[in-house]
PDB file with one MODEL, atoms N, CA, C and O in Angstrom:
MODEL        1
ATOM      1  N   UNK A   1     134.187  53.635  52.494  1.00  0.00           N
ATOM      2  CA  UNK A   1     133.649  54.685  51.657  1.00  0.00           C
ATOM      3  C   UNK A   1     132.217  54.304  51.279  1.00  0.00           C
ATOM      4  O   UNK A   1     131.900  53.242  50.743  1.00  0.00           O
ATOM      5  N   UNK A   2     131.402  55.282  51.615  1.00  0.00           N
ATOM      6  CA  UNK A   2     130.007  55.000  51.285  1.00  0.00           C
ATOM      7  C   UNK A   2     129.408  56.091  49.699  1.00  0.00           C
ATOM      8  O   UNK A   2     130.014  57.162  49.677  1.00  0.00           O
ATOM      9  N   UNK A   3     128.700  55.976  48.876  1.00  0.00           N
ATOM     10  CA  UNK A   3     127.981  56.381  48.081  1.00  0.00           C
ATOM     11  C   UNK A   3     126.608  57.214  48.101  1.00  0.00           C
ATOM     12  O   UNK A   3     125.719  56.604  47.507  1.00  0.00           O
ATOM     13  N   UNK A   4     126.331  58.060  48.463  1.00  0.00           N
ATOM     14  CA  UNK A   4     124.924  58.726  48.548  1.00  0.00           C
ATOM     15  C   UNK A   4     124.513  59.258  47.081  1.00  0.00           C
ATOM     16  O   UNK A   4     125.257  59.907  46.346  1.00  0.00           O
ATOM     17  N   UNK A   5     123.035  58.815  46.758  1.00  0.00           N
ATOM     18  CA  UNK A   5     122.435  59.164  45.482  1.00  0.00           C
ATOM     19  C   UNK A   5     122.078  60.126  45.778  1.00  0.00           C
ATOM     20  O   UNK A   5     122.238  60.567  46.915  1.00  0.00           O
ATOM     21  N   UNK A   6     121.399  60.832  44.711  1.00  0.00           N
ATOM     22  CA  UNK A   6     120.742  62.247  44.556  1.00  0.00           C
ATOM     23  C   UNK A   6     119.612  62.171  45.520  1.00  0.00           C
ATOM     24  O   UNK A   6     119.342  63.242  46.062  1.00  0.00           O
ATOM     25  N   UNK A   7     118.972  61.256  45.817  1.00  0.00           N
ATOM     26  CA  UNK A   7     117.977  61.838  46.914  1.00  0.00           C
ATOM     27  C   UNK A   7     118.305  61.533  48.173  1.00  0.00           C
ATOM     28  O   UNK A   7     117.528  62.013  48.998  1.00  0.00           O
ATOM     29  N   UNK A   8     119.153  60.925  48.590  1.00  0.00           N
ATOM     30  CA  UNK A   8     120.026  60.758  49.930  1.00  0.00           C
ATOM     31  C   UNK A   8     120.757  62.459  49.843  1.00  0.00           C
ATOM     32  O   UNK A   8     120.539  63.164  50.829  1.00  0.00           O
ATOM     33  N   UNK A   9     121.335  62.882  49.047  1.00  0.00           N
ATOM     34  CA  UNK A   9     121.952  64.228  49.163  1.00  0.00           C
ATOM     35  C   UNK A   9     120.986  65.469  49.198  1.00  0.00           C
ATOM     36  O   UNK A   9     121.251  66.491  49.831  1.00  0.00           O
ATOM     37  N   UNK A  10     119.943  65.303  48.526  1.00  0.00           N
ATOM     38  CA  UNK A  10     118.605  66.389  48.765  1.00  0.00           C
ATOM     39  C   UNK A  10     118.056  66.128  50.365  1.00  0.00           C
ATOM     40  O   UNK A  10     117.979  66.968  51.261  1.00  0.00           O
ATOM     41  N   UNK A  11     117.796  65.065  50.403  1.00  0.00           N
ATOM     42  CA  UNK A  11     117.388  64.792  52.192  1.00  0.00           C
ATOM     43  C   UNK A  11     118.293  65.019  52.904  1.00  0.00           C
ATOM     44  O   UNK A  11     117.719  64.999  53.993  1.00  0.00           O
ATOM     45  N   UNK A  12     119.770  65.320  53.202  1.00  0.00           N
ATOM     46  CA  UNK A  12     120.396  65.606  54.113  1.00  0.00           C
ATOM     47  C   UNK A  12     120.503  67.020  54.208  1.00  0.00           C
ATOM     48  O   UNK A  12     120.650  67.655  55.253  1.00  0.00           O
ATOM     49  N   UNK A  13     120.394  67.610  52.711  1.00  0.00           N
ATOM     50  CA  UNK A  13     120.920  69.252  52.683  1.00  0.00           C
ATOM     51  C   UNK A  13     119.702  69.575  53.321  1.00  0.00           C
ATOM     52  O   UNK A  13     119.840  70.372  54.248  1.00  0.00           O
ATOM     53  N   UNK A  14     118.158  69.060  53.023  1.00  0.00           N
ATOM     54  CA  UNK A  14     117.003  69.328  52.504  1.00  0.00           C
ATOM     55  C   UNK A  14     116.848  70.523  51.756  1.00  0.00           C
ATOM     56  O   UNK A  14     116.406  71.492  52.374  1.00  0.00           O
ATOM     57  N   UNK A  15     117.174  70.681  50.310  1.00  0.00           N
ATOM     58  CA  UNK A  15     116.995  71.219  49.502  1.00  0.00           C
ATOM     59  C   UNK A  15     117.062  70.588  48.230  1.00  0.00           C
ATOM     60  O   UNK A  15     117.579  69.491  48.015  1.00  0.00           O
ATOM     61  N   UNK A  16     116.398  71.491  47.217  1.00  0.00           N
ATOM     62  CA  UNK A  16     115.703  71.395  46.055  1.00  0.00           C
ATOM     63  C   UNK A  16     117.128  70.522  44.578  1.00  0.00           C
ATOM     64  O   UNK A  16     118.247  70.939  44.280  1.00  0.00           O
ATOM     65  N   UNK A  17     116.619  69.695  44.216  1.00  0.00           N
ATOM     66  CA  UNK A  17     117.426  69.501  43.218  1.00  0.00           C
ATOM     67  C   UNK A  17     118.433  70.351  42.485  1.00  0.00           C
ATOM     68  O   UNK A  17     119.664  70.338  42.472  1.00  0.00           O
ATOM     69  N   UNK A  18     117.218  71.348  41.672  1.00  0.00           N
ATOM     70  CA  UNK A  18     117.647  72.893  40.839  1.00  0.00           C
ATOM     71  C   UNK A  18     118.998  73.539  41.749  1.00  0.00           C
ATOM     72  O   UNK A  18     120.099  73.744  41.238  1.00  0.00           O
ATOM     73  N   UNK A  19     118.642  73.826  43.288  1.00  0.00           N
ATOM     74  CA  UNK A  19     119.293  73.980  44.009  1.00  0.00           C
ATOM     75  C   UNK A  19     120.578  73.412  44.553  1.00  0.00           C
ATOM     76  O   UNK A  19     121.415  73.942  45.285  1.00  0.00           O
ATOM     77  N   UNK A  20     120.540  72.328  44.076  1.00  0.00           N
ATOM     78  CA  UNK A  20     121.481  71.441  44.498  1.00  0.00           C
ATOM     79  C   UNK A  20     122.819  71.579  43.336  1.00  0.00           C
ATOM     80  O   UNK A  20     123.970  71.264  43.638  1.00  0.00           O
ATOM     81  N   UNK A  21     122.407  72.123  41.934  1.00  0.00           N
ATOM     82  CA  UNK A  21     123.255  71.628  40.881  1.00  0.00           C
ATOM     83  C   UNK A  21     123.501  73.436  41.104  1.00  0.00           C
ATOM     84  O   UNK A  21     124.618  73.823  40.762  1.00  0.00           O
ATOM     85  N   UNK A  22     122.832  74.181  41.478  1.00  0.00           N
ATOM     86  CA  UNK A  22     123.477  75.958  41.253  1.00  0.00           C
ATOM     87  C   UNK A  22     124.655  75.582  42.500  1.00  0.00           C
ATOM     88  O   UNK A  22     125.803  75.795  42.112  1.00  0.00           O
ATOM     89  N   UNK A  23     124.559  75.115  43.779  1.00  0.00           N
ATOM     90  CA  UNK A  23     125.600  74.411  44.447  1.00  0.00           C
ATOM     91  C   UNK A  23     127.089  74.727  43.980  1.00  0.00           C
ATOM     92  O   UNK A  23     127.936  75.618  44.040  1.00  0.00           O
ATOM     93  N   UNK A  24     126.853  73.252  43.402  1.00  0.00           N
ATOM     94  CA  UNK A  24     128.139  72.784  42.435  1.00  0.00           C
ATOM     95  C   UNK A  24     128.838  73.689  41.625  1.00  0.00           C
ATOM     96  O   UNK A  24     130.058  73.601  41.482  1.00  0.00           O
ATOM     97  N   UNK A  25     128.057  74.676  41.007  1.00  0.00           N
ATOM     98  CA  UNK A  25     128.386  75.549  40.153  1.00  0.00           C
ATOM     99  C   UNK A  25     128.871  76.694  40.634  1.00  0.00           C
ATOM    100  O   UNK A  25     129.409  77.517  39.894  1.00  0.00           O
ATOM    101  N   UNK A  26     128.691  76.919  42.299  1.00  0.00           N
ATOM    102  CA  UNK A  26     129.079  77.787  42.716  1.00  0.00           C
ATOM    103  C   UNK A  26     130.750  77.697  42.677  1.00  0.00           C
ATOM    104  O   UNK A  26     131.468  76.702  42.778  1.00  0.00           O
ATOM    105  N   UNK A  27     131.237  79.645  42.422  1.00  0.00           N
ATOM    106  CA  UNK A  27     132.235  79.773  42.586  1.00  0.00           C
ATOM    107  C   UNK A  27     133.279  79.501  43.989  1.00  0.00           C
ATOM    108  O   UNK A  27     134.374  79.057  44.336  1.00  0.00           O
ATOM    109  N   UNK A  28     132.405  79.941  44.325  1.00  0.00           N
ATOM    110  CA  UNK A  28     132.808  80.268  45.868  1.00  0.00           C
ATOM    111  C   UNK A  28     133.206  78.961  46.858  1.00  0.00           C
ATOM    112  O   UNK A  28     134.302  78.596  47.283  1.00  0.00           O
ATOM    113  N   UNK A  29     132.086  78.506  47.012  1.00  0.00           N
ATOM    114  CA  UNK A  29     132.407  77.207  48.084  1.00  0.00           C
ATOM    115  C   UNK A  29     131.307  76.092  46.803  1.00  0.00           C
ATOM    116  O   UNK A  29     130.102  75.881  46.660  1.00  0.00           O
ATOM    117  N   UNK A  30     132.386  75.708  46.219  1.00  0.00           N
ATOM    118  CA  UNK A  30     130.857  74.596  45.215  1.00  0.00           C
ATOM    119  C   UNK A  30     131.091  73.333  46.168  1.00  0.00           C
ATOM    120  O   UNK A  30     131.942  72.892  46.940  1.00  0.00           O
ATOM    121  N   UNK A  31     129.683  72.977  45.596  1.00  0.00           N
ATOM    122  CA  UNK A  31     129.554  71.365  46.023  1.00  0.00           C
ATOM    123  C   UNK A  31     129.897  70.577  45.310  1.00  0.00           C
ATOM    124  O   UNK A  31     129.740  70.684  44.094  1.00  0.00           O
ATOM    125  N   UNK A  32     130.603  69.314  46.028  1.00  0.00           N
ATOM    126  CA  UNK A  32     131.114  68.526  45.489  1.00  0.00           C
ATOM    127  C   UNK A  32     130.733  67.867  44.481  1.00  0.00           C
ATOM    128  O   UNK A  32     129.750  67.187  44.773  1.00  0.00           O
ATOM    129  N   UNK A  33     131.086  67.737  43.321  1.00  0.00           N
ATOM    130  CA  UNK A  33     130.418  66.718  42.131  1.00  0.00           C
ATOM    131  C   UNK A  33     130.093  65.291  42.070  1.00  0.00           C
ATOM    132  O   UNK A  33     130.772  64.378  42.541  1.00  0.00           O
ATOM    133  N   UNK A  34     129.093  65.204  41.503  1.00  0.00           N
ATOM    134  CA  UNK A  34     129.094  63.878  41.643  1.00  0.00           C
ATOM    135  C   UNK A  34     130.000  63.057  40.631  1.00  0.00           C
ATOM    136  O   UNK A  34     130.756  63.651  39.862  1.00  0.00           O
ATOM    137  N   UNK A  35     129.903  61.681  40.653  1.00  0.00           N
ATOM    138  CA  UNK A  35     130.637  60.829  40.089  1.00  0.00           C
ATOM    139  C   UNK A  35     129.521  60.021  39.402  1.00  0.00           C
ATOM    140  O   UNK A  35     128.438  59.676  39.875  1.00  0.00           O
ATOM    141  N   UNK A  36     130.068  59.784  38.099  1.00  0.00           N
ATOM    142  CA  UNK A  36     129.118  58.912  37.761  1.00  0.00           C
ATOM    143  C   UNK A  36     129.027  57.097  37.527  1.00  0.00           C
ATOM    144  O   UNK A  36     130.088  56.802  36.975  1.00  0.00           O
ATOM    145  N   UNK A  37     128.355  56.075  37.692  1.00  0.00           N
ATOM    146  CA  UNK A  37     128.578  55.102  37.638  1.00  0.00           C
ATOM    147  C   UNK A  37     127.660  54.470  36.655  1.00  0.00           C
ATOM    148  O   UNK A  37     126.512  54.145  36.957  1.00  0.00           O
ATOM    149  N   UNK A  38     128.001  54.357  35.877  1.00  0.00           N
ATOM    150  CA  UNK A  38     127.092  53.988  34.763  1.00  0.00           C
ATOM    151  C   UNK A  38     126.211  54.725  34.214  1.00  0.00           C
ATOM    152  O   UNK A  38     126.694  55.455  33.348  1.00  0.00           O
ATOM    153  N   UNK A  39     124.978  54.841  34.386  1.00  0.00           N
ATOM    154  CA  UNK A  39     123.727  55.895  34.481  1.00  0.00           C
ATOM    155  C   UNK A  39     123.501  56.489  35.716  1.00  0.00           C
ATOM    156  O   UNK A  39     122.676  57.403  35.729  1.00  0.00           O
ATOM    157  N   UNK A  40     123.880  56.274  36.442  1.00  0.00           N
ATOM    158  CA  UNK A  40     124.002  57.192  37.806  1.00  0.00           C
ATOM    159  C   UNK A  40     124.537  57.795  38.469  1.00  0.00           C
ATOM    160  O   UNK A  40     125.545  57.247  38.915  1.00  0.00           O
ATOM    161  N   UNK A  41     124.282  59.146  38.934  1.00  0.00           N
ATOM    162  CA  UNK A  41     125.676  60.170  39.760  1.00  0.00           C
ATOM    163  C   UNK A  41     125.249  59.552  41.203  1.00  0.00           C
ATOM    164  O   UNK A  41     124.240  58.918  41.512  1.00  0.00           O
ATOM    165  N   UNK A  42     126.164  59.884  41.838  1.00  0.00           N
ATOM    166  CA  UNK A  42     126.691  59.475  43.261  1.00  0.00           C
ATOM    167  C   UNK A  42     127.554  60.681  43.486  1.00  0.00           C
ATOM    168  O   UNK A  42     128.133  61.496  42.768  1.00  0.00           O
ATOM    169  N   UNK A  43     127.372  60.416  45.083  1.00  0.00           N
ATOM    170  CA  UNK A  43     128.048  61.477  45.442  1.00  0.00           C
ATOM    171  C   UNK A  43     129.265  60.335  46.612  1.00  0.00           C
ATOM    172  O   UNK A  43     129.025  59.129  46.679  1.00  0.00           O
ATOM    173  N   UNK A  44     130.198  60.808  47.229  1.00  0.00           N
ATOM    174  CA  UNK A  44     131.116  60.604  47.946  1.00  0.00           C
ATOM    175  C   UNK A  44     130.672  61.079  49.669  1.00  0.00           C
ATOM    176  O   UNK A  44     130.651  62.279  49.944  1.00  0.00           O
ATOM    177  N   UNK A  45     130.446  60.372  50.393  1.00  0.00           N
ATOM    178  CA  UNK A  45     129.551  60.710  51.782  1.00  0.00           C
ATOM    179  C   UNK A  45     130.508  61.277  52.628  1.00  0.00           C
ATOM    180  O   UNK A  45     129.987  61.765  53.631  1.00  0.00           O
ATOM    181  N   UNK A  46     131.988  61.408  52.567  1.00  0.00           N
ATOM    182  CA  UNK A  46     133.065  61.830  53.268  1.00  0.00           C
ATOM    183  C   UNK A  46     133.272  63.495  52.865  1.00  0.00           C
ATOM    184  O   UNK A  46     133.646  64.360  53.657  1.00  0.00           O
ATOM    185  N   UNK A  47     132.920  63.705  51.392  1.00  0.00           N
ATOM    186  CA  UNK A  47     132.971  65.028  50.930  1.00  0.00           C
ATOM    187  C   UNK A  47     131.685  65.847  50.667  1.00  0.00           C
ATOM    188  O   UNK A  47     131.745  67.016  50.286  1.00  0.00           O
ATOM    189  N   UNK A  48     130.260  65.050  50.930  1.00  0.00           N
ATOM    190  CA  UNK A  48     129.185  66.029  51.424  1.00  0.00           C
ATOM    191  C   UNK A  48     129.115  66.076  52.665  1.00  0.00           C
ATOM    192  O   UNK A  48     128.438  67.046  53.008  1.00  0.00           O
ATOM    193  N   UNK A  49     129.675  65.203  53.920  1.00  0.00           N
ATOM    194  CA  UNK A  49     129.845  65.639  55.118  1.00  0.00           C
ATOM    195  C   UNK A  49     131.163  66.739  54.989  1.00  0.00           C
ATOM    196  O   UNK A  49     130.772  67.714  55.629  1.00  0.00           O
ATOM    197  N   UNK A  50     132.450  67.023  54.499  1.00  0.00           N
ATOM    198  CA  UNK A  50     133.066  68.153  54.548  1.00  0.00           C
ATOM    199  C   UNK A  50     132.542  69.264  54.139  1.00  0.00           C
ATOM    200  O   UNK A  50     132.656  70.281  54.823  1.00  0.00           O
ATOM    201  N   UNK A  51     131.944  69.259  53.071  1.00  0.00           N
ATOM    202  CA  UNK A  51     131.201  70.426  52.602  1.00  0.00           C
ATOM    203  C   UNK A  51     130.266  70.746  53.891  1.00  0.00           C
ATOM    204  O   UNK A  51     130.754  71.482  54.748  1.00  0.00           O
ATOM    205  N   UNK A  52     128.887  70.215  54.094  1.00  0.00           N
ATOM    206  CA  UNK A  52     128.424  70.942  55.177  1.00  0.00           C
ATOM    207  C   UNK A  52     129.203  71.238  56.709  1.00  0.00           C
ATOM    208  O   UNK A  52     128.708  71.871  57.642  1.00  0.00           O
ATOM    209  N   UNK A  53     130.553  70.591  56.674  1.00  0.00           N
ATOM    210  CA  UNK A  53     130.996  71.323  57.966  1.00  0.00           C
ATOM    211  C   UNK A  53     132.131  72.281  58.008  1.00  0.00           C
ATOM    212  O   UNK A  53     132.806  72.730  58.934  1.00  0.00           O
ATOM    213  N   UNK A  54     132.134  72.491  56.481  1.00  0.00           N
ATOM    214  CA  UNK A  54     132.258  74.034  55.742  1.00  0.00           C
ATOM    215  C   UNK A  54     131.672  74.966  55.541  1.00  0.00           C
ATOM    216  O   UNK A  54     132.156  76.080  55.338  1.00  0.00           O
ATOM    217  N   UNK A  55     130.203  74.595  55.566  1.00  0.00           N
ATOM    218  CA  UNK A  55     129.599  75.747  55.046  1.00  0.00           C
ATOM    219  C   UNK A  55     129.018  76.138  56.620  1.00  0.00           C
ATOM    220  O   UNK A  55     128.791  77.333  56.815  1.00  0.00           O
ATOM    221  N   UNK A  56     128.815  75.354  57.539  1.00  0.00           N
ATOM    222  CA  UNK A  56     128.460  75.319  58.884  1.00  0.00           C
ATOM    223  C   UNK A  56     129.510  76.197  59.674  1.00  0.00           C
ATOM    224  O   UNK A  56     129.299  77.308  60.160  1.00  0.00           O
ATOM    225  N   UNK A  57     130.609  75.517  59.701  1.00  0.00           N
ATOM    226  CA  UNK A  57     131.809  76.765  60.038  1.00  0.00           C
ATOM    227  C   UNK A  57     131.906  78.184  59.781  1.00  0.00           C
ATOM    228  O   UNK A  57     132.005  79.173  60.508  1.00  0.00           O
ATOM    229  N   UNK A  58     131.833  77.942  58.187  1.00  0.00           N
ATOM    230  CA  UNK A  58     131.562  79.856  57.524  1.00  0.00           C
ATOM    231  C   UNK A  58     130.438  80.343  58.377  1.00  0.00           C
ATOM    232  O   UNK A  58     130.578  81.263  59.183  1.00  0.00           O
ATOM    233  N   UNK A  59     129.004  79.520  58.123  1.00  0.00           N
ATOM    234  CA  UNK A  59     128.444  80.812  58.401  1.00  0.00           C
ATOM    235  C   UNK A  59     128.513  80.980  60.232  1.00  0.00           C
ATOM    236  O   UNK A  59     128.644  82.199  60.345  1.00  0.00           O
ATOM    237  N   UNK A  60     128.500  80.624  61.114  1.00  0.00           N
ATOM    238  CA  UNK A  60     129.211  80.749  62.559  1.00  0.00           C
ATOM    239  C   UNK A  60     130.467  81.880  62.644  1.00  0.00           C
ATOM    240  O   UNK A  60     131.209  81.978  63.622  1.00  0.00           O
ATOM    241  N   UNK A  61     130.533  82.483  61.763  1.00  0.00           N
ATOM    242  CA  UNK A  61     132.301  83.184  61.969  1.00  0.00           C
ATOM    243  C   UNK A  61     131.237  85.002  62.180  1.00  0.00           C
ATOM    244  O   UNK A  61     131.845  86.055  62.373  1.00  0.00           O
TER     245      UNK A  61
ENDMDL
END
């Protein structure tokens, strides 16, 4: 299990922070939350790779 920070997760989506947290908040397909470790969120690298080959799938249909 690997850990990606907030700017490892902006560079893969390549999109905007602001953007990144309306994401999460989405109803629909949200992005995964981060976790926090002390003072820092992290994300889970197994469930921002599912998410984009969710949202990659949807839009292909």
């Amino acid at each position: 299990m690997r850990f990606l920070s907030l700017r490892d997760v902006l560079d893969r989506l390549t999109i905007s922070r602001s953007l990144l947290y309306e994401l999460i908040k989405d109803p629909v397909q949200p992005f995964p939350a981060p976790i926090h470790i002390g003072r820092r969120s992290v994300w889970v690298e197994n469930e921002v790779e599912s998410y984009m080959r969710a949202v990659l799938s949807t839009a292909r249909r």
